[in-house]
N, C-alpha and C positions, 0 to 999 in steps of 0.2 A: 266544053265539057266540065270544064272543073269550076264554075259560076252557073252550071247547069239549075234553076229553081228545085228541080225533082231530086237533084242528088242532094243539094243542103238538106231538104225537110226531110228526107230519109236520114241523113247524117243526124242533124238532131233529136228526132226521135230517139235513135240508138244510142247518143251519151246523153242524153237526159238523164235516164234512170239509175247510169251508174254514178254521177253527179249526187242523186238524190242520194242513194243508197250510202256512198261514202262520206256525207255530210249528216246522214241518220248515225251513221257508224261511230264517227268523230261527235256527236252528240251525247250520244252513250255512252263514252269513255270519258267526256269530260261530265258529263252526272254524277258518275259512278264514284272518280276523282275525288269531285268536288262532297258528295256522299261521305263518302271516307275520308275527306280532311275535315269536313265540320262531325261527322262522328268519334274523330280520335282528339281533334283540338277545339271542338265549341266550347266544351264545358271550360279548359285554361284562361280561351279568348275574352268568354266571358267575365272569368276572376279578372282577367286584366284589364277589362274594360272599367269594371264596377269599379275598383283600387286604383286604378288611374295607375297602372303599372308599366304603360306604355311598350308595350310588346301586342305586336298584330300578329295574324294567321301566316303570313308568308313569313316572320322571323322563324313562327313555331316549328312551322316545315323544315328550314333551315337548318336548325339547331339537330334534328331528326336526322336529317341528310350528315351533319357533321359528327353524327355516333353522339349527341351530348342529350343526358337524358334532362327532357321538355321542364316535369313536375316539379325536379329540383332547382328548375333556374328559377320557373315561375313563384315557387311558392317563396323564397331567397327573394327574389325581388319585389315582390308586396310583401312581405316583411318589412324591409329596408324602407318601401317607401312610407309605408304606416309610419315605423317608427321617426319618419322624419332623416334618416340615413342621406340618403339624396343631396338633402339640400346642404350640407356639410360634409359630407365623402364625393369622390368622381365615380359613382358607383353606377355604372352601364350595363346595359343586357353585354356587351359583346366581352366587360369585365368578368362580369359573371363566367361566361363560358371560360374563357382566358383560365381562369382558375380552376372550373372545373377539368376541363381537357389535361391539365398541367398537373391533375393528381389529388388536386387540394379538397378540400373539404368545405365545401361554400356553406352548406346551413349553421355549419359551427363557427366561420366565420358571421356570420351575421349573426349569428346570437349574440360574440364577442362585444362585436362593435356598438351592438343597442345595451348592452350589459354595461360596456365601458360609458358608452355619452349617456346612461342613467346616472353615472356615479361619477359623471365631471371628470373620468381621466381622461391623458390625452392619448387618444390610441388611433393613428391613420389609416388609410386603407392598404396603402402600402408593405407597410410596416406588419400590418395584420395577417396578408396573406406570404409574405417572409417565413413568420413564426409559423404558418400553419405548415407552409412547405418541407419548414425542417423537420418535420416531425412532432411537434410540441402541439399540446392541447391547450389550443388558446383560450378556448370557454371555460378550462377549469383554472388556468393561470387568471387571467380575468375573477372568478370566482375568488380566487384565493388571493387579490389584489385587496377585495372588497372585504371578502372576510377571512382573515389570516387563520392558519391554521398550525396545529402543534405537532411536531415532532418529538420522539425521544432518542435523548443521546446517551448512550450508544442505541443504536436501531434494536428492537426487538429481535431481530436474526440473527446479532451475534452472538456466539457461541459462549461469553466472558458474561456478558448481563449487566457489567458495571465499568465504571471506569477507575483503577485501580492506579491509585500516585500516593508516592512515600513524601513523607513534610520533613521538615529539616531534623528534628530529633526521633527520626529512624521509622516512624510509625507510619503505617501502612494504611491510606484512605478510601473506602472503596462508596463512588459515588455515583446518582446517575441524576439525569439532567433531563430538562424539557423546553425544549427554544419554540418560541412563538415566531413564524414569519411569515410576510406577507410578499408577492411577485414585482418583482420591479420590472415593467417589461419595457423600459428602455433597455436593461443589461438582458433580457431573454435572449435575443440572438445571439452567443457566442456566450454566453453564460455559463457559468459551473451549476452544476444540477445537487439538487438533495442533498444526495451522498457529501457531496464538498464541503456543504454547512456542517455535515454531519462531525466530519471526521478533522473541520477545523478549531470547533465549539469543543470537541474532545481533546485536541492539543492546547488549547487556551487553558481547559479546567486543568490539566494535567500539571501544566506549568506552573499555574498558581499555585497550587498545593503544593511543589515541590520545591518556591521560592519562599515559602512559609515558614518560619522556626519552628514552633510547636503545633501539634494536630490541633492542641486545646484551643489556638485563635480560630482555627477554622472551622470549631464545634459550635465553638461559641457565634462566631458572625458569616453563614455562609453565603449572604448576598455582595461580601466584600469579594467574593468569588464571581459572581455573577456582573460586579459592576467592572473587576478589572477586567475579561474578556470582553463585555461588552467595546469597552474603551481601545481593543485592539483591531478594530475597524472589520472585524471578518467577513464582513459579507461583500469584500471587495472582489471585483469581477465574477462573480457569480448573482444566478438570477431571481436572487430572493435579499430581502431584505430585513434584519433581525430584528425581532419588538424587541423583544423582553427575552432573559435567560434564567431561568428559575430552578434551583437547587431541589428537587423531587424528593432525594433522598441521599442519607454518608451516614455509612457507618465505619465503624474502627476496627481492623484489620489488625494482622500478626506485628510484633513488632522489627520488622526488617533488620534495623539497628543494630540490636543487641544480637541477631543469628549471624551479621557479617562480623559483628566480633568475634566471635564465637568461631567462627568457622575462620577469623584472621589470626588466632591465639593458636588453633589447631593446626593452622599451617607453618605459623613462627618456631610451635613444637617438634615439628619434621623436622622444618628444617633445621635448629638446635640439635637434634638426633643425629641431623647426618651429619654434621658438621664434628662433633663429639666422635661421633664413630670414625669420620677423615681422620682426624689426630689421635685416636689410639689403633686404628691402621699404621698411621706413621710412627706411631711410637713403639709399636709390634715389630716392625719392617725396621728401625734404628736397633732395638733391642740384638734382635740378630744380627744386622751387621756387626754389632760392639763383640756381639761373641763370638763371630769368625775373626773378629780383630784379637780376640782373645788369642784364640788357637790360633791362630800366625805366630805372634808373638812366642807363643808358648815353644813351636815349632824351632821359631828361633833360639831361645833358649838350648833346648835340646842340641839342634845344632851346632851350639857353640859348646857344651859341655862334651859335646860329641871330639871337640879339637883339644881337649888339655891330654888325656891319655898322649895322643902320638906330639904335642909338644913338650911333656916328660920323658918319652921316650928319645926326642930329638938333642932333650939336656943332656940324657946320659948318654950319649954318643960322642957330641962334641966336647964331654969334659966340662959343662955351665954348672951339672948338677953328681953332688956325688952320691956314692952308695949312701953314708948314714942321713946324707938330708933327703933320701927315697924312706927310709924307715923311719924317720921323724915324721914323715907327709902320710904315712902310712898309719903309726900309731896317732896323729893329731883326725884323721877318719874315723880310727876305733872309736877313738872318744867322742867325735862328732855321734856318731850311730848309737852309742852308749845314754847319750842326752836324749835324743831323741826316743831311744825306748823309753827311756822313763819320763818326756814328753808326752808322750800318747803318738795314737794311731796317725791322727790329723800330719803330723807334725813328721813321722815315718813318711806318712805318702808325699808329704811334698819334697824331702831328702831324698827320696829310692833314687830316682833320678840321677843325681851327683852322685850317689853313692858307688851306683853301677857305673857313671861314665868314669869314675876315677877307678876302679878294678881295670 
């Protein structure tokens, strides 16, 4: 039964057509496919054929499959290969993606590198996608390798406008500055940026002027400014390289000098003041003591005139002193008091005293 003739040719009859139908089916899909991969990638395929770019249909797919957009490897890569790139960088379609997937910026890289081997530096492949990664604009460092560009010091945004340094006799120089430089891009990766030139070129001038005797040398020659910063090597570790430093403009400012004297005379005066005012404080405060020392003593005095009464008294009791030398001591008073009136008043008041303690 089952090698039966009748039952094979019925059997094949019946999957013939779906044979057929399935391999029309799968014909159509690979049409359709193949429709759609030369509709989206003939026109690349063919730049890369013509350019000798060496990228086929099945990479383009590829690239598509891996989220990397086609136009920008392709057109990066006939670039590179026109310009001759190739034959002096390891520069690969699958480098190409590498960089792109990674963030980087491949057409700007290939501009860099055909900009760089125009102008004989030495710039790697390496090396190039490094700088681009960090963030840095290599086409325009590249640019500004080739042709240096100026800055002003201090930068336009600061809030001063100038750079303001005192010379040795007091006066005040207010000057500003234009540094020509160009990219060193051996020091771009880890390089000090702008800013650092900016603000080192300002402590150079600053210095100088300040190790200056008179403003009048630095009226007179302000490129002796310009050669000693130069000479202090500042463009070390950062990614630029100093041409030229050129004096813009200085003018003559207040005279510093003469106001810290000024204001050093006025504080000697204080303190002169207070110091004068300490010692007739203490002389005030001595003054008074002398005259409680006064009245003590005075006090004393008293005191003691206070003790002769009951020591005359004590004479005539024990017989030391008699009645007529009490009346001798008595009229030799009269006359004491008798002088004194015709002393004057001064002369009364400083007697009342004894006068009364002898009563």
């Amino acid at each position: 039964m089952l090698f039966d003739p009748m039952v094979l040719a019925e059997r094949e009859q019946w999957i013939a057509p779906q044979w057929i139908a399935l391999g029309g089916f799968i014909v159509v899909v690979g049409a359709l496919m193949l429709f759609w991969i030369l509709g989206r990638y003939l026109n690349l395929w063919i730049q890369c054929v013509f350019t000798r770019a060496d990228i086929n249909i099945w990479q383009l797919v590829m690239m598509s499959l891996r989220r990397v957009n086609t136009g920008v490897i392709v057109r990066s890569k006939i670039m590179a290969v026109q310009a001759g790139l190739t034959r002096v960088y390891p520069i690969t379609t699958r480098a190409l993606e590498a960089h792109y997937l990674a963030g980087g910026n491949v057409p700007n890289v290939i501009l860099a590198l055909i900009a760089a081997h125009r102008a004989h530096i030495e710039l790697d492949w390496q090396t190039a996608q490094a700088i681009d990664l960090a963030g840095r604009d290599l086409l325009e460092a590249v640019r500004t390798s080739v042709n240096p560009k100026v800055i002003d010091c201090p930068d336009r945004k600061s809030t001063s406008g100038t750079l303001d340094a005192v010379a040795g006799d007091g006066i005040k120089l207010k000057s500003r500055a234009r540094v020509t430089v160009r990219t060193n891009l051996r020091q771009l990766i880890g390089g000090a940026t702008e800013e650092t030139v900016i603000a080192r070129v300002g402590q150079g001038i600053i210095q100088t002027i300040g190790s200056t005797r008179s403003y009048k040398t630095v009226m007179e020659n302000p490129e002796r400014i310009s050669e000693t910063v130069l000479g202090q090597g500042l463009e070390a570790h950062t990614a630029y390289e100093i041409v030229s430093i050129d004096i813009a403009d200085i003018d003559v400012g207040e005279n510093i000098g003469a106001r810290l004297m000024a204001d050093q005379a006025e504080a000697d005066m204080r303190v002169a003041q207070a110091k004068a005012e300490q010692r007739r404080a203490a002389a005030s405060a001595r003054e008074q003591e002398e005259i409680a020392h006064i009245q003590e003593n005075r006090a004393k005095v008293v005191f003691a005139e206070a003790q002769v009464p009951l020591a005359i008294a004590e004479s005539l009791r024990s017989g030391k002193l008699g009645l007529l030398d009490y009346y001798e001591l008595k009229n030799l008073q009269a006359d004491t008091r008798m002088r004194i009136a015709i002393a004057g008043n001064g002369a009364q008041t400083q007697q009342a005293p004894s006068d009364q303690s002898t009563t």
